[in-house]
C-alpha positions in Angstrom: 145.7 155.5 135.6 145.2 152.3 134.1 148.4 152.0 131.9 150.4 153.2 134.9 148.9 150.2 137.1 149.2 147.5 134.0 152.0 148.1 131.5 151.5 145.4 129.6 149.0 147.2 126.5 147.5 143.4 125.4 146.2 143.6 129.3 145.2 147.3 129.1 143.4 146.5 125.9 141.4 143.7 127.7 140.9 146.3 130.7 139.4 149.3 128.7 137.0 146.9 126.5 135.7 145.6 129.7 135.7 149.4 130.7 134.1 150.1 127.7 131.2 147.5 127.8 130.5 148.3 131.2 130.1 152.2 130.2 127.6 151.1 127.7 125.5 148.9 130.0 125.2 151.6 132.6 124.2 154.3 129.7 121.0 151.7 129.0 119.4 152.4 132.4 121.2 155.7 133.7 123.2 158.6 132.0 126.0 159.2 134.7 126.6 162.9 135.4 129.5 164.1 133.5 128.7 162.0 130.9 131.1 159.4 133.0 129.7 156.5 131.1 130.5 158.1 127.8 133.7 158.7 129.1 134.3 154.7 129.9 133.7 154.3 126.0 135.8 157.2 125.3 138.7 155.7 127.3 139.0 153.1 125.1 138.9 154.5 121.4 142.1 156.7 123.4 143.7 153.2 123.7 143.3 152.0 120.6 144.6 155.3 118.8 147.5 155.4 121.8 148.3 151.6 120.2 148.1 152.6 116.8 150.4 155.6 117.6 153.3 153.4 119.5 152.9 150.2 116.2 154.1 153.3 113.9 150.4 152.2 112.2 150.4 154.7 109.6 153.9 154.6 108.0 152.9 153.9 104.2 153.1 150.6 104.7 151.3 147.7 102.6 149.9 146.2 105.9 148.3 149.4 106.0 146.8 150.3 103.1 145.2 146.7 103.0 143.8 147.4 107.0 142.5 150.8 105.4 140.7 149.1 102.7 139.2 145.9 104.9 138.1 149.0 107.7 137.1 151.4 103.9 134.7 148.5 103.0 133.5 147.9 106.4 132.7 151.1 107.5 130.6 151.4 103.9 128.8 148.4 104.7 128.2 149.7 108.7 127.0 153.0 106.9 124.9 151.2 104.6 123.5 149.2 107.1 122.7 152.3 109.3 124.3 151.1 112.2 127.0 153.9 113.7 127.5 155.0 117.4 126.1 158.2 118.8 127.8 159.0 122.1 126.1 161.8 123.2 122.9 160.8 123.2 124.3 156.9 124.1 123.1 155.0 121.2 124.8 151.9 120.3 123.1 149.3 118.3 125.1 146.1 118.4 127.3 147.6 120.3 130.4 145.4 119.2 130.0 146.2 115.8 129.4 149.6 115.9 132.4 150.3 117.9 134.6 148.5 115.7 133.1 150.0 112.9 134.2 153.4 114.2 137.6 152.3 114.7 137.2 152.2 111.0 136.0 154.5 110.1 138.4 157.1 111.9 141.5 155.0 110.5 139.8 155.6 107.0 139.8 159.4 108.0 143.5 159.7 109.3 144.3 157.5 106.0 142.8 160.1 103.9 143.8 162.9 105.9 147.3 162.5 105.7 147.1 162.2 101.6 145.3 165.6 102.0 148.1 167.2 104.1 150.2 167.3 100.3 147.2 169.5 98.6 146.3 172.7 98.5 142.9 172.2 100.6 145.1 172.0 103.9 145.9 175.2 104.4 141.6 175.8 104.2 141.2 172.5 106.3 143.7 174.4 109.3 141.3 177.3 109.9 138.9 174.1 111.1 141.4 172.9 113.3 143.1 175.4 114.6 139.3 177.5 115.4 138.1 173.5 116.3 136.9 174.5 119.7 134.9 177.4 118.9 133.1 175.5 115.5 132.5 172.7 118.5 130.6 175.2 120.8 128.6 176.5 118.1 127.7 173.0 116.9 126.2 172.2 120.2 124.7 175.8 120.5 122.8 175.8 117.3 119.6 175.1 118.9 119.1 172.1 116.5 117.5 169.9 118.8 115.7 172.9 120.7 114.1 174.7 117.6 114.9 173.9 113.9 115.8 169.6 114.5 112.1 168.6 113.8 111.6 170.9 110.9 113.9 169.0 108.3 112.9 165.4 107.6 116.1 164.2 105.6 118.8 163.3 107.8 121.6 164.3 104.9 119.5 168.0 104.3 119.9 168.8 108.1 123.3 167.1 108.3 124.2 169.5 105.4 122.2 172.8 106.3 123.7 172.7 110.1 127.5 172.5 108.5 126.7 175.4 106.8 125.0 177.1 109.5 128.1 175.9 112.0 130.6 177.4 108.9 128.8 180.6 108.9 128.5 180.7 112.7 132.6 180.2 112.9 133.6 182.5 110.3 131.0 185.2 111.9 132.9 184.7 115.5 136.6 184.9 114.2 135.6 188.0 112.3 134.2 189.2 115.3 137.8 188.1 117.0 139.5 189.9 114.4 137.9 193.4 114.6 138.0 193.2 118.4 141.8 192.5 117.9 142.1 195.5 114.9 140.3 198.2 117.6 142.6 196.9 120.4 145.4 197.4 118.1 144.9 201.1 117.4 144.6 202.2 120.8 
């Protein structure tokens, strides 16, 4: 609604940062239902990817493989640092520089993304996104934070052990899709 009120995307940008920072200050006292304040934040990472989009950002350019490598090093150093955004459970130390060092952090991932779309591993990698909603709900239904969260102490262990548990969990659901659509099949 915003871009339709203000076309000018400078003013926009100004607009959803200000958007932005207020959904973070209302997520440190209150969570809003609907995860509304989440959604504040949200609003503007869809800016800054709509911006990217219309500057023809990823085009093979020089311009972007030095932005790439300034947000590749960043992002390390973020990583390094420990400081990353959680949205869901609204945890955003220095809140500036985590967001920007998301920013980077996905253009690192579309960078390397597209170089993957010439290799083989893609057509393994479109199973994920084409089945990307169920893997979601299963990765929120793994009871991780209900039953088995506390019982792993090494954040990369249960960061690991929950992708395979996710993996199995999606590959157990679309076989499940597929026998359901063999038995229709026959009758």
């Amino acid at each position: 609604m915003g871009r339709l009120i203000i076309k000018d995307d400078r003013y926009n940008g100004v607009m959803f940062a200000i958007l932005a920072y207020a959904g973070y200050l209302i997520s440190q006292k209150i969570w809003l239902p609907q995860a509304l304040d989440i959604a504040l934040i949200a609003a503007f990472f869809m800016w800054v990817g709509t911006i990217l989009r219309s500057y023809h950002f990823f085009s093979n350019s020089k311009t972007e493989f030095l932005t790439v490598l300034i947000a590749l090093v960043f992002w390390l150093w973020c990583v390094q640092s420990e400081l990353h955004i959680e949205l869901s459970i609204r945890s955003y130390p220095n809140f500036v520089i985590t967001v920007v060092e998301a920013i980077a952090g996905t253009l690192v991932i579309c960078y390397l993304s597209r170089g993957l779309m010439s290799t083989a591993l893609t057509s393994w990698l479109v199973i994920f996104g084409r089945n990307s909603i169920i893997l979601l709900c299963i990765h929120h239904l793994d009871f991780y934070w209900v039953f088995w969260g506390d019982l792993i102490h090494s954040s990369w262990r249960a960061m690991l052990l929950r992708l395979v548990i996710d993996i199995f969990g999606m590959v157990l659901v679309l076989a499940i899709k597929y026998l359901v659509n063999q038995i229709r099949g026959h009758k």
